[in-house]
PDB file with one MODEL, atoms N, CA, C and O in Angstrom:
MODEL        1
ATOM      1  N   UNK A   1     -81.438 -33.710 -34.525  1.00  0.00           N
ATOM      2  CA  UNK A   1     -81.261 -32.325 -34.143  1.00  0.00           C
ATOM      3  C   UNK A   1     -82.299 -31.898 -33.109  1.00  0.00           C
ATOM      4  O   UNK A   1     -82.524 -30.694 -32.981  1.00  0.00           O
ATOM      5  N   UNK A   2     -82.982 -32.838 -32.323  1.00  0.00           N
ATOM      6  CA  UNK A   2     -83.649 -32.295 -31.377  1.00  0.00           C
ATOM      7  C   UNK A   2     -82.967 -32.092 -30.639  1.00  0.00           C
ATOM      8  O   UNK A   2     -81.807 -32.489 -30.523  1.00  0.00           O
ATOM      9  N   UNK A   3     -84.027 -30.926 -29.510  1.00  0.00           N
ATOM     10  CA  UNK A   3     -83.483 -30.405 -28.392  1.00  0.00           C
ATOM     11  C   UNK A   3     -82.842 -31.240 -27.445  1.00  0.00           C
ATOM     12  O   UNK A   3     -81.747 -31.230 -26.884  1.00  0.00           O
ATOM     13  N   UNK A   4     -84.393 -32.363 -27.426  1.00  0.00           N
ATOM     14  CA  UNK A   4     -84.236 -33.386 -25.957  1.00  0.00           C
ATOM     15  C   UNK A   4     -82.912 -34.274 -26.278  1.00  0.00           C
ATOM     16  O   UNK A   4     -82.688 -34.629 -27.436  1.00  0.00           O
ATOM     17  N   UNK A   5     -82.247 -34.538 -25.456  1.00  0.00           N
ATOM     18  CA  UNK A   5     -81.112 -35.998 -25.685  1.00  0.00           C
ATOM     19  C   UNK A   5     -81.665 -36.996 -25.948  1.00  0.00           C
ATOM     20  O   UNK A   5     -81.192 -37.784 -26.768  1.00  0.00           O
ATOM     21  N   UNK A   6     -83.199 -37.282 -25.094  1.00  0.00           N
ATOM     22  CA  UNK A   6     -83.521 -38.594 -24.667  1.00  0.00           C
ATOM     23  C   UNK A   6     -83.979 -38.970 -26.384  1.00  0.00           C
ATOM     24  O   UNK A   6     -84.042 -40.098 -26.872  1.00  0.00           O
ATOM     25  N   UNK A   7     -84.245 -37.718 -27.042  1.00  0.00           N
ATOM     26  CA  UNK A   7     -84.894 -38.472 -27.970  1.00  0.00           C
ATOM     27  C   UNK A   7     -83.751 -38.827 -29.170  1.00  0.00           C
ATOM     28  O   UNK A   7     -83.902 -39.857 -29.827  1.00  0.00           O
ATOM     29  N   UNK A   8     -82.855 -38.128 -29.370  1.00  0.00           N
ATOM     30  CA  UNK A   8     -81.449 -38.593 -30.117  1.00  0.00           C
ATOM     31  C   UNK A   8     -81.049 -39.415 -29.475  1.00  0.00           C
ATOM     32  O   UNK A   8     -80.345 -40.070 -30.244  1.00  0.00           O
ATOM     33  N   UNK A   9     -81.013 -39.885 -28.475  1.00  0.00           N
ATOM     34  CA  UNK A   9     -80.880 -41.413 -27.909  1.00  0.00           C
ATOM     35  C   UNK A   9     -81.131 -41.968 -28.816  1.00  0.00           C
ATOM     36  O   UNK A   9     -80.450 -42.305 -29.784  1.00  0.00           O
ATOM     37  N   UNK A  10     -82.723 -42.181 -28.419  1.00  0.00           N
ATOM     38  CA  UNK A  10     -83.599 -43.148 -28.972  1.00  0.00           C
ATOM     39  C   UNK A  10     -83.496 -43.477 -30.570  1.00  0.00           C
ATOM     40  O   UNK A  10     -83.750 -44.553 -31.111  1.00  0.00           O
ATOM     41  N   UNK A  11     -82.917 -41.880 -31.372  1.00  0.00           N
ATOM     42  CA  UNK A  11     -83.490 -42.302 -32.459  1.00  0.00           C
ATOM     43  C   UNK A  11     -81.770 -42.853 -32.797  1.00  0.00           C
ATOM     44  O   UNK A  11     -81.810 -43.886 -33.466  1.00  0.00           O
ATOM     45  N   UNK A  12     -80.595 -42.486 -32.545  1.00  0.00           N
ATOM     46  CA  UNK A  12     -79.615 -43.481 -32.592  1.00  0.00           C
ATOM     47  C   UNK A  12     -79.921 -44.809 -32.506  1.00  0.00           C
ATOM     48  O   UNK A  12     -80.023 -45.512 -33.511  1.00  0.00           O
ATOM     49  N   UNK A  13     -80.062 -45.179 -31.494  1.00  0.00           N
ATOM     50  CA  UNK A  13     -80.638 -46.092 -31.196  1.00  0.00           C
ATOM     51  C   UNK A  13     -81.349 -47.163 -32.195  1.00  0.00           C
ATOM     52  O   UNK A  13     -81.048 -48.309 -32.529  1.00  0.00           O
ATOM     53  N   UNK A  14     -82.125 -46.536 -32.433  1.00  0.00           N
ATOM     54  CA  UNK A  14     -83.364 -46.581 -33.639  1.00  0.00           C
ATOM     55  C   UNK A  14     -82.709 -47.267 -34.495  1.00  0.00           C
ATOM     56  O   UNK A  14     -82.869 -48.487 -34.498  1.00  0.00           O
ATOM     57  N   UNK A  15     -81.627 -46.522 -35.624  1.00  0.00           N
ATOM     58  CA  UNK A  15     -81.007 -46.284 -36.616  1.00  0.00           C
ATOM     59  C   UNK A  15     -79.831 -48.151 -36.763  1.00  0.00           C
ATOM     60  O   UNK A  15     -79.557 -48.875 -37.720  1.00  0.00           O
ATOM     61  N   UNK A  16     -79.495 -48.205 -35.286  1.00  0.00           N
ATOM     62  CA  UNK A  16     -78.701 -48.988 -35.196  1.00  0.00           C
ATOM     63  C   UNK A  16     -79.586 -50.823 -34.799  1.00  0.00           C
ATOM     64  O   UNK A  16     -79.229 -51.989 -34.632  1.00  0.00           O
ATOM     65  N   UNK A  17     -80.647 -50.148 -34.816  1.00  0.00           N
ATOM     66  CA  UNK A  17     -81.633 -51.858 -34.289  1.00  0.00           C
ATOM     67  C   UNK A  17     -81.891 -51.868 -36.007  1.00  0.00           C
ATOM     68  O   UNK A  17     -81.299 -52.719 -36.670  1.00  0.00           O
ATOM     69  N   UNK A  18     -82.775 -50.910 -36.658  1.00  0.00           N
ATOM     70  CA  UNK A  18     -82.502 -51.204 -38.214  1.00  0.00           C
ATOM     71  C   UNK A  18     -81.772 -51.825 -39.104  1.00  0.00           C
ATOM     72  O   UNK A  18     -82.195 -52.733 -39.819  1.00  0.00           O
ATOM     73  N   UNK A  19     -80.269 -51.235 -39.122  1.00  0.00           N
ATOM     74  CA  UNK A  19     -79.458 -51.727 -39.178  1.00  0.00           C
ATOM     75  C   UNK A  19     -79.148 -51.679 -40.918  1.00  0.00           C
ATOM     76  O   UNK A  19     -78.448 -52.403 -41.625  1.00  0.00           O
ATOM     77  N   UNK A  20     -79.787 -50.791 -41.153  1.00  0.00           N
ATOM     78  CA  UNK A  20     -79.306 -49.879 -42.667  1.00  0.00           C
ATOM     79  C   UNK A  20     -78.359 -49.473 -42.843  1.00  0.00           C
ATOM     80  O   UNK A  20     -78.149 -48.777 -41.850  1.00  0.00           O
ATOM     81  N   UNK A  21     -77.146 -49.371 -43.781  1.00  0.00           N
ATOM     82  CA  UNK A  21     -76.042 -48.557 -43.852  1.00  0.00           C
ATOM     83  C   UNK A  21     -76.566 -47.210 -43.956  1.00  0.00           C
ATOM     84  O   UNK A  21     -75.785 -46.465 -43.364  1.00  0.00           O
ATOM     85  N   UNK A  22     -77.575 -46.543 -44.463  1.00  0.00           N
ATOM     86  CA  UNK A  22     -77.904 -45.379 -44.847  1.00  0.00           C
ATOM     87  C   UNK A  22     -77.785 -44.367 -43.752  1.00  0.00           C
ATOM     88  O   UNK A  22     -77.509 -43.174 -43.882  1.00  0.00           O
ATOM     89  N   UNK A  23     -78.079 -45.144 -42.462  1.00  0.00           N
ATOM     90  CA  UNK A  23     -77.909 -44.351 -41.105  1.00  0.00           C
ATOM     91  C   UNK A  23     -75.969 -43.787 -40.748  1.00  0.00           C
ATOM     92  O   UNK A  23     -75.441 -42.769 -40.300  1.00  0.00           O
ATOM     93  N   UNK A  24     -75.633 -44.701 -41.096  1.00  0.00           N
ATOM     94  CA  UNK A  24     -73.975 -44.064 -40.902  1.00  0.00           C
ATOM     95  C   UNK A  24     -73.873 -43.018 -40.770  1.00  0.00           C
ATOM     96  O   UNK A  24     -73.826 -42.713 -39.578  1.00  0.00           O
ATOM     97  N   UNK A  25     -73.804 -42.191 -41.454  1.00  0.00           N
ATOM     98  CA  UNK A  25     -73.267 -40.779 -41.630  1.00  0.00           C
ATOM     99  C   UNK A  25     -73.785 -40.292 -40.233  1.00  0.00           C
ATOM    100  O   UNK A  25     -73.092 -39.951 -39.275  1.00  0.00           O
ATOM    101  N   UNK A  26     -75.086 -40.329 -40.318  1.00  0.00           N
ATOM    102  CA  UNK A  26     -75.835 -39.387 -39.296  1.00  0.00           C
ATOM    103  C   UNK A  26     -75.253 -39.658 -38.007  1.00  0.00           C
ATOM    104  O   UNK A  26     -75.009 -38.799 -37.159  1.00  0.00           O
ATOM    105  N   UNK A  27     -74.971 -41.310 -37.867  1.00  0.00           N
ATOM    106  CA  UNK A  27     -74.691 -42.092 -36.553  1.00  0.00           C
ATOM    107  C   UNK A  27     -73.100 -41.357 -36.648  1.00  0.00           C
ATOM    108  O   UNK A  27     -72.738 -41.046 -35.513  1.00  0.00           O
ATOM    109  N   UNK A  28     -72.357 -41.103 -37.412  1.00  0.00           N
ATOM    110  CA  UNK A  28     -70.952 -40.689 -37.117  1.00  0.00           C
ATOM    111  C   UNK A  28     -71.178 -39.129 -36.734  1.00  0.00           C
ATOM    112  O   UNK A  28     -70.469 -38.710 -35.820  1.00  0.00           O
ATOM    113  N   UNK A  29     -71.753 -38.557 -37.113  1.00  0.00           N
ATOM    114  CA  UNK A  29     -72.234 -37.399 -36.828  1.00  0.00           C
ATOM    115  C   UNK A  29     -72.666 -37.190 -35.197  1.00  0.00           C
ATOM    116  O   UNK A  29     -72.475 -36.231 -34.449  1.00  0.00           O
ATOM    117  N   UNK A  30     -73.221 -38.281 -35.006  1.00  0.00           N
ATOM    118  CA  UNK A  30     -74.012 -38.398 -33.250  1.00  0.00           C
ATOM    119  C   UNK A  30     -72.644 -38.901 -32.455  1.00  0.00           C
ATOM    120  O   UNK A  30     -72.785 -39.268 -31.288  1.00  0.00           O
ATOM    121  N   UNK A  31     -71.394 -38.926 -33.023  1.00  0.00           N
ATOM    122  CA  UNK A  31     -70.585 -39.420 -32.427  1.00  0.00           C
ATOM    123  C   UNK A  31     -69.993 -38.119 -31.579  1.00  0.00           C
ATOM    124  O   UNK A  31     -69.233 -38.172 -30.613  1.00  0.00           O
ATOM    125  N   UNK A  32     -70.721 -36.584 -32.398  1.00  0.00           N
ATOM    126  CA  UNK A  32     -69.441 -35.483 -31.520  1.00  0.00           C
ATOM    127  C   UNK A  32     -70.896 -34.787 -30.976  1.00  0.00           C
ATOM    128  O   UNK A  32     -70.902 -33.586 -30.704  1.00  0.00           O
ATOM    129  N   UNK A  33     -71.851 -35.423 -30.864  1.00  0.00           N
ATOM    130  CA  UNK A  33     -73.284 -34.631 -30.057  1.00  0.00           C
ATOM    131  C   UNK A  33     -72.450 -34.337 -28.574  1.00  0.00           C
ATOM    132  O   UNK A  33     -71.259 -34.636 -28.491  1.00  0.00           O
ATOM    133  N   UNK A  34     -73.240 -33.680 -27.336  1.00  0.00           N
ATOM    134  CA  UNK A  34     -72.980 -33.434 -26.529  1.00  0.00           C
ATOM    135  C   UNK A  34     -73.402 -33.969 -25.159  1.00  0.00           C
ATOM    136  O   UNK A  34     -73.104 -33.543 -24.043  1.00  0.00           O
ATOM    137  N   UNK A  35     -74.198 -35.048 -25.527  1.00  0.00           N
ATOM    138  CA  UNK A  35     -74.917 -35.650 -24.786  1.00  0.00           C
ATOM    139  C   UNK A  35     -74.072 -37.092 -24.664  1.00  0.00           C
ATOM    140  O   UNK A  35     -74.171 -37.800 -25.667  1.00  0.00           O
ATOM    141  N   UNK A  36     -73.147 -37.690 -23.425  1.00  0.00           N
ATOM    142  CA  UNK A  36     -72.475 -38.844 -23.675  1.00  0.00           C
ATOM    143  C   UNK A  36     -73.818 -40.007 -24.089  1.00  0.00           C
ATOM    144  O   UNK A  36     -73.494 -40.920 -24.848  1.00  0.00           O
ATOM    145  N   UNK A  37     -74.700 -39.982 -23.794  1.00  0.00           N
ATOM    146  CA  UNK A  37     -75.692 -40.957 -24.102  1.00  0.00           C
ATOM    147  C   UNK A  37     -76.151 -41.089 -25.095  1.00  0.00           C
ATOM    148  O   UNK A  37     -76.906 -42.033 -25.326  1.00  0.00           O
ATOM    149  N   UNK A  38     -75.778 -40.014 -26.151  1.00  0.00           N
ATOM    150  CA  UNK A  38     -76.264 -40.187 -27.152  1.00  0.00           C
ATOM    151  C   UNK A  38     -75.060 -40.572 -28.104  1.00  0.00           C
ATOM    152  O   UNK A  38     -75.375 -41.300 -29.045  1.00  0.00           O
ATOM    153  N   UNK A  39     -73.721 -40.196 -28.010  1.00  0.00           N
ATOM    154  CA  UNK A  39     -72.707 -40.849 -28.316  1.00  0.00           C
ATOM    155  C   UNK A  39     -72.524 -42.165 -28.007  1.00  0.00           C
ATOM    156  O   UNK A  39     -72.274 -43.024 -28.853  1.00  0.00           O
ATOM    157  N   UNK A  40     -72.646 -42.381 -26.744  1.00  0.00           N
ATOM    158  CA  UNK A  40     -72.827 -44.039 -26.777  1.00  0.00           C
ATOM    159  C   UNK A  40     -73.995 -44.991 -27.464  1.00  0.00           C
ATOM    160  O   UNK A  40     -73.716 -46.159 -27.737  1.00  0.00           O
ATOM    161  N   UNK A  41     -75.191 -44.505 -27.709  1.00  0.00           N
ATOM    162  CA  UNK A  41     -76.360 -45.483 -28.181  1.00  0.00           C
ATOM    163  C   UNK A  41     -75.395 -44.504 -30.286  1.00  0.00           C
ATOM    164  O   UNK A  41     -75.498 -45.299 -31.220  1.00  0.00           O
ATOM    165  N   UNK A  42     -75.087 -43.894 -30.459  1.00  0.00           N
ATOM    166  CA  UNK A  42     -74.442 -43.668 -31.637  1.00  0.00           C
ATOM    167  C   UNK A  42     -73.362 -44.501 -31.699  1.00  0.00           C
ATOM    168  O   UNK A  42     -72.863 -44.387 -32.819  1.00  0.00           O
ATOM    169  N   UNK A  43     -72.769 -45.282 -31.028  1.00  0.00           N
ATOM    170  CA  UNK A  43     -71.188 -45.801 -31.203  1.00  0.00           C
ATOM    171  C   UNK A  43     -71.868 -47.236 -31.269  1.00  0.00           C
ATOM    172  O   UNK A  43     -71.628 -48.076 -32.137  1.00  0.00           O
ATOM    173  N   UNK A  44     -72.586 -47.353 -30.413  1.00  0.00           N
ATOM    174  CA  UNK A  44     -73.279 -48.953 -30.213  1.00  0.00           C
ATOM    175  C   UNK A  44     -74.326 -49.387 -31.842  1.00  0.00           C
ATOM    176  O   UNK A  44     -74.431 -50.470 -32.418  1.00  0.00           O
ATOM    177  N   UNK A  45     -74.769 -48.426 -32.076  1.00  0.00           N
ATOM    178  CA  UNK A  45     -75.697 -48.157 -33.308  1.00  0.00           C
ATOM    179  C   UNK A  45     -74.493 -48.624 -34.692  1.00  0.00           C
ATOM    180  O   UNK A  45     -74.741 -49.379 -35.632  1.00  0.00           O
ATOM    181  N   UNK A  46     -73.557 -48.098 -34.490  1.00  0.00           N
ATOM    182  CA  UNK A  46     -72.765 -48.436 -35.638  1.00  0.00           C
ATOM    183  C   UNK A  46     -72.056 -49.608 -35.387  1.00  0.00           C
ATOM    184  O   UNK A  46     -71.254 -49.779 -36.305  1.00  0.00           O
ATOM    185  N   UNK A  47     -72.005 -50.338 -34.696  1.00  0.00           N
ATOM    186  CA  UNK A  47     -71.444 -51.797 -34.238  1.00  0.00           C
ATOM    187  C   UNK A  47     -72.374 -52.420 -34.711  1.00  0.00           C
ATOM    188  O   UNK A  47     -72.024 -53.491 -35.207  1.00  0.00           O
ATOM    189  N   UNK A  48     -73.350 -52.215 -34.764  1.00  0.00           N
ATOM    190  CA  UNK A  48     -74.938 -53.078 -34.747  1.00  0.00           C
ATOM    191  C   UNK A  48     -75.071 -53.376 -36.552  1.00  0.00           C
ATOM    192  O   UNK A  48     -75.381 -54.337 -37.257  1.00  0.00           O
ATOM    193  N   UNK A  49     -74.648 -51.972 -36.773  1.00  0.00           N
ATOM    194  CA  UNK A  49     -74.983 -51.707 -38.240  1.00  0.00           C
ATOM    195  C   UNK A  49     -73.361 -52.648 -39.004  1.00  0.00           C
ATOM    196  O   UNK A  49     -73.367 -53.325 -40.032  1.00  0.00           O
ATOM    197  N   UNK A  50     -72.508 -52.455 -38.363  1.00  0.00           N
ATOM    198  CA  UNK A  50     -71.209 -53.536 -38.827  1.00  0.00           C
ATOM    199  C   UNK A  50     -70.549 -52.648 -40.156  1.00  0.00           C
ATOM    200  O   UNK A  50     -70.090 -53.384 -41.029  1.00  0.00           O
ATOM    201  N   UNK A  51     -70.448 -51.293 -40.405  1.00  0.00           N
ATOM    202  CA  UNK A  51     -69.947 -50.642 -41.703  1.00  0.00           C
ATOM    203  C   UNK A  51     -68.517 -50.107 -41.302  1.00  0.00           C
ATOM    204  O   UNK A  51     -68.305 -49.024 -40.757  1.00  0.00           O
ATOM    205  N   UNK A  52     -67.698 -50.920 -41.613  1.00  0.00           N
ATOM    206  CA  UNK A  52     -65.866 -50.570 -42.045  1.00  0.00           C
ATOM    207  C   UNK A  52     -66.011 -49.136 -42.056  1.00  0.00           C
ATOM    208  O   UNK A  52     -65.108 -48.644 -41.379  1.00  0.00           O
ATOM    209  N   UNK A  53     -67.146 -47.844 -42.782  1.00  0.00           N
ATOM    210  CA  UNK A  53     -66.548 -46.694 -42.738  1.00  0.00           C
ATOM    211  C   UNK A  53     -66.724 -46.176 -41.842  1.00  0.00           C
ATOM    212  O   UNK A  53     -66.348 -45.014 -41.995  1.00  0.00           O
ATOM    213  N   UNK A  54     -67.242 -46.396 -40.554  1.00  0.00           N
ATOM    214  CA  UNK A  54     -67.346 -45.772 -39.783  1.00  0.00           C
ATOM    215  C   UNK A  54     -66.122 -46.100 -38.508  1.00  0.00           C
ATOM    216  O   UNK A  54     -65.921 -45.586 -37.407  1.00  0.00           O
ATOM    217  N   UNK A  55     -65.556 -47.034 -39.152  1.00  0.00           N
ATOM    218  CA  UNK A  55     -63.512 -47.033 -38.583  1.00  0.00           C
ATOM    219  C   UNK A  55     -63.366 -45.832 -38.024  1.00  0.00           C
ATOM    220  O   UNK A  55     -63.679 -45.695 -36.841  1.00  0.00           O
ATOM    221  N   UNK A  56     -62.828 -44.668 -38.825  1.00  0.00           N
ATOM    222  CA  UNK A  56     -62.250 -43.927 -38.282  1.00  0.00           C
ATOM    223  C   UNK A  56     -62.384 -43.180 -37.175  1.00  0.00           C
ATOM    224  O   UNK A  56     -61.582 -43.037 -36.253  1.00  0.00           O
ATOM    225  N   UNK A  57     -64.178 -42.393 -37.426  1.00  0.00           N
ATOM    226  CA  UNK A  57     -64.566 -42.208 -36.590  1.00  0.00           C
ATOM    227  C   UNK A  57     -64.713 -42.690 -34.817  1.00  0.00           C
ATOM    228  O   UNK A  57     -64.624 -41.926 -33.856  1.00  0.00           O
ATOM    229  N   UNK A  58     -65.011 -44.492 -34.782  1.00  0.00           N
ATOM    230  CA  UNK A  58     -65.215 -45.081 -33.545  1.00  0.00           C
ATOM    231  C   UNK A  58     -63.311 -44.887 -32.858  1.00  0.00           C
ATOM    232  O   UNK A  58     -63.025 -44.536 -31.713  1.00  0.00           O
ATOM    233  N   UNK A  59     -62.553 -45.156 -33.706  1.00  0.00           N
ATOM    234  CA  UNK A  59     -61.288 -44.645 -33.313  1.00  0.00           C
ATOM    235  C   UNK A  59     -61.160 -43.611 -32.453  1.00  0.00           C
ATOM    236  O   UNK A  59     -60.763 -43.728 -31.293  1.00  0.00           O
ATOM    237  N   UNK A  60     -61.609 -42.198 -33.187  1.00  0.00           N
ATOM    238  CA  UNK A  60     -61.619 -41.224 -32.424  1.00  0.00           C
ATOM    239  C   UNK A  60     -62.336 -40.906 -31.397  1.00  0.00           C
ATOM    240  O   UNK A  60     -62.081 -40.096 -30.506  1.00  0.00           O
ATOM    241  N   UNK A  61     -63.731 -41.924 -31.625  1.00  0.00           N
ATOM    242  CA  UNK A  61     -64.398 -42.325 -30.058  1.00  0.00           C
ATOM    243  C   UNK A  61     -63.497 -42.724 -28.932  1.00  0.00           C
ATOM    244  O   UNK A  61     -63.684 -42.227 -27.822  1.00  0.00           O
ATOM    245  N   UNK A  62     -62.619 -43.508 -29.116  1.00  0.00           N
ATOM    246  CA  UNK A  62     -62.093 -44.234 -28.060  1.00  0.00           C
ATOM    247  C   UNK A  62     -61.535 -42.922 -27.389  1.00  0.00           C
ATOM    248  O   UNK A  62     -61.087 -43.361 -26.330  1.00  0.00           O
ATOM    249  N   UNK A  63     -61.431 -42.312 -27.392  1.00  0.00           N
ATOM    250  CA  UNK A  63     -60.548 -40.874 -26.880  1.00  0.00           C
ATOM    251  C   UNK A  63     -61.720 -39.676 -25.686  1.00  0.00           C
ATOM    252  O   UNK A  63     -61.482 -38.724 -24.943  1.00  0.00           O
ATOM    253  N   UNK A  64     -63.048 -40.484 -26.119  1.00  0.00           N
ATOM    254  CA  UNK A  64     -63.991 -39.885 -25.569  1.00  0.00           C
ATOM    255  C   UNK A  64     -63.989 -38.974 -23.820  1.00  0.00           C
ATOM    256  O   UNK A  64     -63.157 -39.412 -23.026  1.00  0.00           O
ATOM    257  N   UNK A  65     -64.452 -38.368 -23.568  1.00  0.00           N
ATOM    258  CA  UNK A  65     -64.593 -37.966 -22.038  1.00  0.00           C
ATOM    259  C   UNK A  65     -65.034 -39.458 -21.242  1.00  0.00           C
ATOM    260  O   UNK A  65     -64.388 -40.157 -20.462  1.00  0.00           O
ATOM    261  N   UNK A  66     -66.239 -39.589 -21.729  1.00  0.00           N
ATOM    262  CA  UNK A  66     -67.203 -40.615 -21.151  1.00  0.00           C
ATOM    263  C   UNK A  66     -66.614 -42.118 -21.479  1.00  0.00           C
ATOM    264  O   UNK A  66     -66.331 -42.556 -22.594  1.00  0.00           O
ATOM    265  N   UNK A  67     -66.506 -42.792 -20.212  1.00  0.00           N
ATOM    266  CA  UNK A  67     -65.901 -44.271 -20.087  1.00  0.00           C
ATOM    267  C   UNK A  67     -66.698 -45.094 -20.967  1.00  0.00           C
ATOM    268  O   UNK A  67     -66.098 -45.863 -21.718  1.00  0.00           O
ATOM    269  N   UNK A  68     -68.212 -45.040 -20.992  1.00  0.00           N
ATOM    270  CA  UNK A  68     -69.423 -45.616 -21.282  1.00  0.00           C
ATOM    271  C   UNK A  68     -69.132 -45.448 -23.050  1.00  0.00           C
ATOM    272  O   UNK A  68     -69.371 -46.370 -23.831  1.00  0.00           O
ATOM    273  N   UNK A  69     -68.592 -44.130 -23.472  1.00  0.00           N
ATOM    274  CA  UNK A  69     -68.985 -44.009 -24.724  1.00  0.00           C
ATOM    275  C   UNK A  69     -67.559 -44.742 -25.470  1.00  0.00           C
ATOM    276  O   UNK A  69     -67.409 -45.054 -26.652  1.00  0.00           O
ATOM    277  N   UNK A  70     -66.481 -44.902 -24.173  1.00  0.00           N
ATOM    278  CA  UNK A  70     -65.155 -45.317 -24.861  1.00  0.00           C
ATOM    279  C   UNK A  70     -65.362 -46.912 -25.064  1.00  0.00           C
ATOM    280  O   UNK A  70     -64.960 -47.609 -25.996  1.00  0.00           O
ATOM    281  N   UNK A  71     -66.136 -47.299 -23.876  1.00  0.00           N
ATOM    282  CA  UNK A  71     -66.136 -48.738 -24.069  1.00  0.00           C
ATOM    283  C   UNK A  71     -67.154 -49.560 -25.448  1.00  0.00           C
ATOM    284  O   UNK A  71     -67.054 -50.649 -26.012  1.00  0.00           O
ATOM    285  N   UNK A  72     -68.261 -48.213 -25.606  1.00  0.00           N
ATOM    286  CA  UNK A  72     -68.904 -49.187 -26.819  1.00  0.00           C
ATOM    287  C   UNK A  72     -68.061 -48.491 -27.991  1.00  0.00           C
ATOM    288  O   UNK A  72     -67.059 -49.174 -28.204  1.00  0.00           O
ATOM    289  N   UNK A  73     -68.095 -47.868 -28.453  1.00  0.00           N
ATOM    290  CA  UNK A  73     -66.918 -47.112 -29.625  1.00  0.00           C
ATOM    291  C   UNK A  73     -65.630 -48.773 -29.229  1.00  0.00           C
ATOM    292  O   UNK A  73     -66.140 -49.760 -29.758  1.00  0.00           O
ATOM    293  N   UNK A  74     -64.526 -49.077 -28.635  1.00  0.00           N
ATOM    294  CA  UNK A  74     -64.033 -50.032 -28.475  1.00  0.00           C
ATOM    295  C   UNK A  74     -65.047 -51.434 -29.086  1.00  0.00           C
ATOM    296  O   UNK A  74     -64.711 -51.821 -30.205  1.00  0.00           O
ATOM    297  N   UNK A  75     -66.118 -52.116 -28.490  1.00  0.00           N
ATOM    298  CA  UNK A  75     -66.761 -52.936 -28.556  1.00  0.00           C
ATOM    299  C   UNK A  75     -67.339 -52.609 -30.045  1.00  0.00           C
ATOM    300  O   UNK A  75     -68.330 -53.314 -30.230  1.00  0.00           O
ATOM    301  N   UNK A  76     -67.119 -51.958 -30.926  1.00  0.00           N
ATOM    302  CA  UNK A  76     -67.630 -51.631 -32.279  1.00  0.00           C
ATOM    303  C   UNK A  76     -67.014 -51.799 -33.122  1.00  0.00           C
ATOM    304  O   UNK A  76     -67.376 -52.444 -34.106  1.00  0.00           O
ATOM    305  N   UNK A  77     -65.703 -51.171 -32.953  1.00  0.00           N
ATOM    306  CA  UNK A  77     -64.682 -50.961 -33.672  1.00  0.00           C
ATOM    307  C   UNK A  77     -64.117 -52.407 -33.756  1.00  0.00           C
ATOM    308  O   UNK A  77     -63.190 -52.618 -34.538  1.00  0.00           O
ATOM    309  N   UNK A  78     -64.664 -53.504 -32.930  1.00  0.00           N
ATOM    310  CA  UNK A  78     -64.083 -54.475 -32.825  1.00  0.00           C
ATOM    311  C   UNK A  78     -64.810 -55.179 -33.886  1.00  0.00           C
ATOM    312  O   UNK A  78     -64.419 -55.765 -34.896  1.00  0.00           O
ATOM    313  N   UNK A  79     -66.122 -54.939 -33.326  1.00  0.00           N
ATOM    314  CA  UNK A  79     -66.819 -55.565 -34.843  1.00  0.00           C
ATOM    315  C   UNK A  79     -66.909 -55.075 -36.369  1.00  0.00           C
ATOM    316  O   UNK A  79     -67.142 -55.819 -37.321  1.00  0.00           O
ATOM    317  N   UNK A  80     -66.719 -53.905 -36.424  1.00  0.00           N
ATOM    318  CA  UNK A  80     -66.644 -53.204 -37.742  1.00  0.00           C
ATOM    319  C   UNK A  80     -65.095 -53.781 -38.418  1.00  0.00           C
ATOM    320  O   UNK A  80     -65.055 -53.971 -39.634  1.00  0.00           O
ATOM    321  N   UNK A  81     -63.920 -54.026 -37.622  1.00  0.00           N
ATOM    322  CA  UNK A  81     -62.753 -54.579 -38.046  1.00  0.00           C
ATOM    323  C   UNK A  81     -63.035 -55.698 -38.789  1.00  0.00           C
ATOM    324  O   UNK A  81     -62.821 -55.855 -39.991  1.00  0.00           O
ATOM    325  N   UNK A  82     -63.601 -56.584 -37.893  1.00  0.00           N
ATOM    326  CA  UNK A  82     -64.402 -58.288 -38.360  1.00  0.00           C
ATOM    327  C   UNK A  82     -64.870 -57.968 -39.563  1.00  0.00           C
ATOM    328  O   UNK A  82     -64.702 -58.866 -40.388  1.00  0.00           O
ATOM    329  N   UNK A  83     -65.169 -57.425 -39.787  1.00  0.00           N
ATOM    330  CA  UNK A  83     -66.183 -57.177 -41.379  1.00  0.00           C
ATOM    331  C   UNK A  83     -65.731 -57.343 -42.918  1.00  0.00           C
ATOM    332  O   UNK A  83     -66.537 -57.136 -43.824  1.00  0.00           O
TER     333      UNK A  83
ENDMDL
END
């Protein structure tokens, strides 16, 4: 919920090098932020993390404004399927 993007980046980001399920929620949550960069290091974060529930959500990623955020949401969803 910070102001800056750069730092919900980062802490997406963060969440998804960890690689805890516990981060999910929050990371599906960073999926409708307003910042495409932070939706994308959120879509990439949950690929990383590999959790089936976050299916639905990367789905509705693919629909994104941002090309960047459609292609990792895609590249996730691919791996969360695998799972």
């Amino acid at each position: 919920s910070d102001p800056d993007a750069r730092v919900r980046e980062n802490a997406a980001w963060g969440l998804g090098a960890i690689g805890d399920e516990r981060g999910v929620d929050a990371l599906v949550h960073a999926l409708s932020d307003g910042a495409a960069s932070v939706r994308a290091n959120a879509a990439w974060a949950l690929g990383a993390i590999g959790s089936a529930r976050a299916s639905s959500a990367l789905a509705r990623a693919l629909s994104d404004d941002d090309p960047g955020v459609r292609r990792k949401a895609a590249w996730a969803l691919g791996v969360v399927s695998r799972e």
